[in-house]
N, C-alpha and C positions, 0 to 999 in steps of 0.2 A: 698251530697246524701240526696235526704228527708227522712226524717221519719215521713211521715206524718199518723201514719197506724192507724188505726181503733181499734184495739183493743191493749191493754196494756198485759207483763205476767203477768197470772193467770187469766184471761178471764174463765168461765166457757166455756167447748165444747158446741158448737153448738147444738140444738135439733130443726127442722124446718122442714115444708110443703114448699118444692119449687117447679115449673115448670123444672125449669132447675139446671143441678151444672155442673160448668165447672172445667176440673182439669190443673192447669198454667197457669201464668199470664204474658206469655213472649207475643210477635206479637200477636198470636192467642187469647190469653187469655183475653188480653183487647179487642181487634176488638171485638169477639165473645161476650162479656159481654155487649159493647157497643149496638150493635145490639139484643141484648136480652131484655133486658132493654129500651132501648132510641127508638128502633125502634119497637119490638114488642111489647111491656108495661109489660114482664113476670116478676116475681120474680125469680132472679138468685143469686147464688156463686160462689165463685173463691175459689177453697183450692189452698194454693201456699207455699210450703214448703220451701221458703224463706224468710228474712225479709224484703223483695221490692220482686217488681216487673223488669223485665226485661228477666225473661227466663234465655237463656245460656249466654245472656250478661251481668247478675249477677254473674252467677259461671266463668266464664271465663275469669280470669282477669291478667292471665300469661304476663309476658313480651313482647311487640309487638302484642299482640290480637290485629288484629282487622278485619273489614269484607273485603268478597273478589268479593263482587257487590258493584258498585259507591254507592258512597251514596245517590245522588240524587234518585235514584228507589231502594234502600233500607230503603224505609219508606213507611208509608200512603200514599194512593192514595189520588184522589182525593173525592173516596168513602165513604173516613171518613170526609172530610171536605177543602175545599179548602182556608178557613182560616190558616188553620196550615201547607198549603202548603208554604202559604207568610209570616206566620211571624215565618219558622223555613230555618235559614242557616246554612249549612254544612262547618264546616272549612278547611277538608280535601276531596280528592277525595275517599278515602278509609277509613271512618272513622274509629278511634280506639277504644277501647272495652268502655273509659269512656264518652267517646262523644255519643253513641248510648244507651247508660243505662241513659244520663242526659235525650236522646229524650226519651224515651218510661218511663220515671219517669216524664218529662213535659204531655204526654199525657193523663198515668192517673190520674194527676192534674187537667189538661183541661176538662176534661172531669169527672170528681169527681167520678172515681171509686173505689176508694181503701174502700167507705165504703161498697164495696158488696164484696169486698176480704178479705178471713181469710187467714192472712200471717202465717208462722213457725207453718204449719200445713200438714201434710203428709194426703194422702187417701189410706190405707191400705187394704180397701176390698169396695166391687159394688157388688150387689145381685139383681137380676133385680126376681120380685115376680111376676110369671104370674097370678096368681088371679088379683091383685090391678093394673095390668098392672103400675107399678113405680120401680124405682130402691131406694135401701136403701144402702147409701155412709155411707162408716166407718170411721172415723180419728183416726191416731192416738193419742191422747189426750181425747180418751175415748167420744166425739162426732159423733151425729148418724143423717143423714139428708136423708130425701125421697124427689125425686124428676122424673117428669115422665120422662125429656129426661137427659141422660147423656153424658156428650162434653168430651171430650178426647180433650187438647192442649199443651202437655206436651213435643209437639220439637220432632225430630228427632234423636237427639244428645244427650242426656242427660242422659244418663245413660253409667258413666265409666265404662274401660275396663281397668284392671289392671289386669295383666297377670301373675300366681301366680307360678312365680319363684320360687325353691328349695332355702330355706335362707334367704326368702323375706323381715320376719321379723325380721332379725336379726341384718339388718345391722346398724351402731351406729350414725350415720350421719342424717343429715335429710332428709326426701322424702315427695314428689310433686308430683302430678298428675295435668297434665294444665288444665286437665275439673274442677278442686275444688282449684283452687289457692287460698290463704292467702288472704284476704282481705286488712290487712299492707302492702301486698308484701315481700319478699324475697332480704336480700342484696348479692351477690354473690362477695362482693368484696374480693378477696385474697385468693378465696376455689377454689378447684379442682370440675371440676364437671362432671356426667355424665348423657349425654341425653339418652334416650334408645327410639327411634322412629323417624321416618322423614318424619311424614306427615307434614296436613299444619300446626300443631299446633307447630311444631318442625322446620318448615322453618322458623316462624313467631320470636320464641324466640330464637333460637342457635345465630343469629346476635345480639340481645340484652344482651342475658348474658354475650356471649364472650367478652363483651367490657369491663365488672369489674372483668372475673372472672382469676385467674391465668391460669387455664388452661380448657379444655370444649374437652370432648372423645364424640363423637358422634356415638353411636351404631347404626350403618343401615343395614338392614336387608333387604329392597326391595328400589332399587332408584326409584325417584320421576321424572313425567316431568313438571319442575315446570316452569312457566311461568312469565315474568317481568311485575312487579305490576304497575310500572308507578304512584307510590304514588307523589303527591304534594298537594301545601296548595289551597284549591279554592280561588280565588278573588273575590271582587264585580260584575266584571265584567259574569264571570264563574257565580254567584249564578243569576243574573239578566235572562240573559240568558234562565237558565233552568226555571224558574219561567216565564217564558214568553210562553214558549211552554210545560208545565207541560201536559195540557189536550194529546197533539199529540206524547209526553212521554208514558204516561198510555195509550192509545189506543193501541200505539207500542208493549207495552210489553204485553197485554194481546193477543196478536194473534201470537208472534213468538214462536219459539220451546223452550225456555228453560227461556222466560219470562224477556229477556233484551230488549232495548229498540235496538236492532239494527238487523236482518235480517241477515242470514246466507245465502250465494253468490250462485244464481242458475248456478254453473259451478262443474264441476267436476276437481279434481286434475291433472289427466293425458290428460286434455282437453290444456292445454296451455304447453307453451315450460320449459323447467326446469328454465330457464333464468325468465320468466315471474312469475314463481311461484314461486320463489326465493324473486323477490321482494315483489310480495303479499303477503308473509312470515314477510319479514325483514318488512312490513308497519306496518301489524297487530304487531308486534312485539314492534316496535314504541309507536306506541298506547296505552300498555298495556291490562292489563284484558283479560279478555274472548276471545277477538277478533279474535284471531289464531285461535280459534275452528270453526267460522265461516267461516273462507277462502274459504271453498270449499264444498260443499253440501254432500260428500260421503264418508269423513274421520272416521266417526264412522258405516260405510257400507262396503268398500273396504280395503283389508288389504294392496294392494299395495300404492294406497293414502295416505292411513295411514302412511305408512314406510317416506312417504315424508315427512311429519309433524315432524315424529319424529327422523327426521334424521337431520332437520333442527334445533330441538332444542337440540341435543346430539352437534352439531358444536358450537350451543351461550355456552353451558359448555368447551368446550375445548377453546374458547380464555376467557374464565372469570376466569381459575381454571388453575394454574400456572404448579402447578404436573399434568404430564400426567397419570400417575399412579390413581392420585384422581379424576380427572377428568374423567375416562373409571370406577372409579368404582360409581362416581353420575351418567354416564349415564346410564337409564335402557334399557335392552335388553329382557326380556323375558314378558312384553306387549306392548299391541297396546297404544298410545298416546290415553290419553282421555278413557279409558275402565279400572281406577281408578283416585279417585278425583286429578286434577291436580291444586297444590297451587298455590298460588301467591306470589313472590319472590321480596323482596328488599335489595338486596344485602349479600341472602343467599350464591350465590356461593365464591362471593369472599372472603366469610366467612372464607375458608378452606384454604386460601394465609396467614393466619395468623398463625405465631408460639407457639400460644396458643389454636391451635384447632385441634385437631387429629380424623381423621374419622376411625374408625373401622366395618370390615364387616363383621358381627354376620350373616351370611349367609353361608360362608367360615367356622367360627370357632366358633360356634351358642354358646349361652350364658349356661355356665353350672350352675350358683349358683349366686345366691349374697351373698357376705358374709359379716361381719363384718364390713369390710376396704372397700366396693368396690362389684366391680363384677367380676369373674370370667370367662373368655370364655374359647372355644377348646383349644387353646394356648396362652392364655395371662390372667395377673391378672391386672385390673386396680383399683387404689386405688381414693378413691373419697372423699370427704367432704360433699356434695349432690349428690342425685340421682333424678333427674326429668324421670318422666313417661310420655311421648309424645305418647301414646298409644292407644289412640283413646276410641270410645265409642261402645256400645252393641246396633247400631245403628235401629233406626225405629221401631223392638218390643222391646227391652229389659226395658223401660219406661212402656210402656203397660201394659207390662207381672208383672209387681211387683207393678200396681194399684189393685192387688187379682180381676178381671171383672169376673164373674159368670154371664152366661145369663141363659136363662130356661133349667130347668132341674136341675139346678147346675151346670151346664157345665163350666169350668175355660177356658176362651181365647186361654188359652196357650196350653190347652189341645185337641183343636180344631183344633189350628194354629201349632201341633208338626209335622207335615212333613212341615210346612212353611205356610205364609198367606193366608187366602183364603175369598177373599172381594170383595162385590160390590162395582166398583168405587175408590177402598179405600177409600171409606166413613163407608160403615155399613157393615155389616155381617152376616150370617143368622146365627138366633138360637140365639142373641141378639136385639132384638126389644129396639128401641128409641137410640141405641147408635152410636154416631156419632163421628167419628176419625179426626180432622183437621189434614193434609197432613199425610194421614197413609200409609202404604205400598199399593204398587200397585197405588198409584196416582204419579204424576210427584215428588214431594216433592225434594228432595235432588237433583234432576236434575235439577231444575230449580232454580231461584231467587226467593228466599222464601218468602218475603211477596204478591209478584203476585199471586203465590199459594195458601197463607193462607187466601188471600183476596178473592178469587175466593170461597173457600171450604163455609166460612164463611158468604160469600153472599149466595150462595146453599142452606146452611142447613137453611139459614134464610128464606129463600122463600119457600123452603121445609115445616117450620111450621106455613108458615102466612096459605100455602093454605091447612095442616091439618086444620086449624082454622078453616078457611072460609068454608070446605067441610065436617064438623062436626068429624072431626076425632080427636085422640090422638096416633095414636100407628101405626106405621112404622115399616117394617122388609123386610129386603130381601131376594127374592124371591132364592131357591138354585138352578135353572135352570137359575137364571139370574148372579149369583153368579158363579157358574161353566162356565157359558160362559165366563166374563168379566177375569176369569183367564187364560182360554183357548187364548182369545186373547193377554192377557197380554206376557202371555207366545212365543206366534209366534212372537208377534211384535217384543221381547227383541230376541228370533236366528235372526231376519234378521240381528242383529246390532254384533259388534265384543266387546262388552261391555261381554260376560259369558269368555272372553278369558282369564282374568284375576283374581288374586286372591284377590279382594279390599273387604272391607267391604260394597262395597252398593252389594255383593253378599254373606255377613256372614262369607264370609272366616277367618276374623282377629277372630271369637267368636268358639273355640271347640265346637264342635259337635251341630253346628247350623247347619239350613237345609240349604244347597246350592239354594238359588234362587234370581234372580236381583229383588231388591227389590221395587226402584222405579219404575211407569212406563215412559219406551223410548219410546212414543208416540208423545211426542211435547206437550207444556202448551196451545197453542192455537185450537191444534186440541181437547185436551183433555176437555177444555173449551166447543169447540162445543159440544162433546158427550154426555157431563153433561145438558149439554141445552136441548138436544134435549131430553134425558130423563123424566127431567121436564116439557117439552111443549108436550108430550105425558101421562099424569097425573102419572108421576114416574114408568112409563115402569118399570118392573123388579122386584116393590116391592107391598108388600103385606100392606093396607090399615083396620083400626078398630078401635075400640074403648075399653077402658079398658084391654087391654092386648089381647083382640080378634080378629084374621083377618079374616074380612067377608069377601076384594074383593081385588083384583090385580091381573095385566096381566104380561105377558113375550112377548116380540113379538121382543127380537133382536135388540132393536133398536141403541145399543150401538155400535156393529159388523156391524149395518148395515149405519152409519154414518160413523166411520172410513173407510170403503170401498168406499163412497160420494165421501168423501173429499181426499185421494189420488187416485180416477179417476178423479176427477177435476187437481189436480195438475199434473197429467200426460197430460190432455188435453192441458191447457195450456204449457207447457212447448214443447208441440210440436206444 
């Protein structure tokens, strides 16, 4: 791991005149710094409350992490450099959490960022002054930096969610959460343990602890339709390959729906024979990843399609999952396949064929305490040694909302955002001028392969201030007729789709008394791509234009509503 950082403990805080400060230094936070600096000559920050760089693939270093897009289009395009296309190879198809923290620690290497990053440094508060038109960033370390535009790149994910059980602290054992794993690691050999969660952070590790631990109680509360990863090691051949067709790679993923490099099948489910769909099941299945969600163009539209999909993968659990018993309580029944995040599985099911793994269904007989020894449910007390927390995160605002962001007036984000997001784009937001969100709510973000995304937003905002530059401006804000529309649509788009049927966290459900709303947008990365474009190639339709915190001029005319409507009449034309 480098430690190559810029500043040593006990650095005086920071006191500084910037253009820019960006907050994280995962994907976003270097792209964006890159581009700030390298490309537009600004003076920029990084606050990055860790001691490296790498985002969640810093904190995230639990048992079996690792990503669940190939690796190969889980990195830098070719946007950043076609150099570091060729001289970085992937060892595995799915890298794991240390292989992807060594890449984006070789990058800001490569790239000699780290001396505009302040590491083990939090941002506490953002006060944006409409006299001076700049914002004034707080650290906590008692550092105070003005700067005119403010970058938000703090992830989607990073902000735990630890669910505040009766007895929580009481219990005498030790506890984990997989978003802040030990750095050492964790040895589980010879301890009883319990998981309490089954997403994908809990597919990932339940197979790896179970291997030392004596015994692993898996508390599941909603089952999962998890998906076979198809992990293996790449070869020469495999890295050669992709490096040969990188450019017709990146082209791919910027124009499909969810930013993989492969095309989702213009056929519908109930178009071909159940024998024929069967197999195009079992191939995708083969393949691994993603690729089952592609099968068929109207699985996340039609609920009967849908039952196909998930009727198909409730049968791969019942010949992987020995107890039929176990296997009817992994498969879920009360949603749609794909309308909550669906993991990717290596050799989680046959997890539970083990005599040292016991699945309990805190659904049936829901957790009443933790206590000393263990946890407690409706009917049963289990005793434990560890308790792992596989519980997910306060996804998409919960990061946001505890940067303290005050736009004019003093208006706090959150305060804005208490019945749920309300964003142009998921870029900006009215009533804060100059602040920009990489993959904030309301953009594709979590629906898609995330550095497509972040590379996309990143490119945006960057073209966004060459041509403040060039058209004498500093001070951007959007517009709240353009802001109210871009919700409006947001919102229609997400009922055509069976994504609200469900109770997952990209709709807040896992967070008490959050607002109920799908968070990402279900528009598609490519279609969402063009909107953004067309925005910009209309001199930022929607937002308001000035200088010094003042907006003399900006238009509204639609034109974000009026390109999604383009572009699926074109795809209806064609297709017929």
């Amino acid at each position: 791991m480098s430690s190559a950082h810029t500043e040593q403990p006990g650095t005086p805080p920071e006191q500084a005149e910037l253009d820019a400060v960006v907050v994280g230094a995962g994907f976003s936070g270097l792209y964006m710094l890159h581009r700030l600096r390298d490309t537009l000559g600004m003076t920029a920050r990084v606050f990055e409350a860790a001691d490296d760089v790498g985002g969640t693939w810093y904190w995230n270093r639990y048992p079996g992490a690792r990503c669940d897009s190939e690796s190969y289009f889980y990195s830098f395009s070719d946007r950043l450099s076609e150099d570091l296309l060729e001289e970085w190879t992937w060892s595995e198809r799915f890298a794991a959490q240390p292989e992807i923290l060594r890449y984006l620690q070789h990058v800001a290497d490569r790239y000699d960022l780290r001396k505009d990053i302040r590491f083990r440094t939090k941002v506490v508060g953002a006060d944006y002054d409409a006299a001076t038109g700049r914002w004034t960033v707080r650290t906590d370390d008692g550092g105070q930096v003005t700067a005119t535009y403010l970058i938000t790149a703090v992830g989607c994910l990073s902000t735990t969610n630890l669910p505040d059980f009766p007895g929580r602290d009481s219990f005498r054992g030790e506890s984990y959460h997989t978003g802040v794993w030990p750095h050492e690691g964790v040895d589980f050999t010879g301890k009883r343990v319990i998981v309490i969660g089954t997403g994908a952070t809990a597919v990932q590790a339940v197979p790896e602890i179970a291997q030392d631990a004596a015994h692993v109680y898996v508390l599941q509360r909603t089952a999962n339709y998890d998906i076979a990863g198809g992990n293996r090691p790449m070869d020469a051949e495999d890295g050669r390959k992709i490096k040969d067709n990188y450019r017709e790679i990146w082209k791919t993923t910027r124009e499909t729906a969810f930013g993989f490099p492969y095309e989702v099948a213009d056929r519908t489910a109930l178009s071909v024979s159940d024998e024929e769909r069967q197999r195009i099941f079992a191939e995708a299945w083969e393949r691994g990843g993603f690729r089952l969600g592609t099968t068929f163009n109207d699985l996340l539209l039609d609920e009967k399609a849908n039952e196909t999909a998930a009727e198909f993968l409730r049968a791969r659990i019942r010949e992987r999952v020995r107890d039929p018993k176990v296997a009817e309580l992994l498969s879920p029944r009360d949603h749609p396949f794909f309308t909550k995040r669906p993991p990717l599985e290596n050799g989680y099911y046959e997890t539970f064929n083990r005599e040292n793994v016991t699945l309990v269904d805190v659904r049936e007989a829901p957790i009443q305490e933790i206590t000393p020894t263990g946890v407690r449910t409706a009917d049963a007390e289990y005793e434990a040694d560890v308790i792992v927390y596989a519980t997910g995160f306060d996804a998409m605002t919960g990061t946001l909302f505890r940067l303290g962001i005050r736009g004019r007036d003093g208006v706090a984000l959150e305060e804005k955002w208490a019945e749920g997001p309300h964003s142009y784009l998921g870029i900006a937001t009215h009533g804060f001028p100059n602040l920009f969100m990489i993959t904030g709510p309301q953009s594709p973000s979590v629906l898609s392969n995330m550095p497509v995304s972040i590379e996309q937003h990143v490119d945006w905002i960057t073209d966004c201030l060459r041509f403040l530059r060039e058209q004498g401006y500093d001070t951007i804000e959007a517009l709240p007729d353009a802001e109210d529309d871009w919700v409006g649509h947001h919102n229609e788009v997400t009922q055509l789709t069976l994504l609200p049927r469900a109770n997952s966290w990209w709709v807040g459900a896992n967070i008490p008394g959050k607002p109920r709303n799908l968070y990402p947008y279900v528009g598609g990365v490519g279609t969402y791509r063009l909107i953004c474009d067309e925005i910009a190639a209309r001199g930022y339709d929607g937002f308001g234009l000035g200088s010094g915190g003042t907006i003399t001029t900006g238009q509204f005319t639609g034109a974000a509503r009026r390109k999604y409507t383009e572009i699926v009449e074109e795809a209806a034309t064609k297709a017929s």
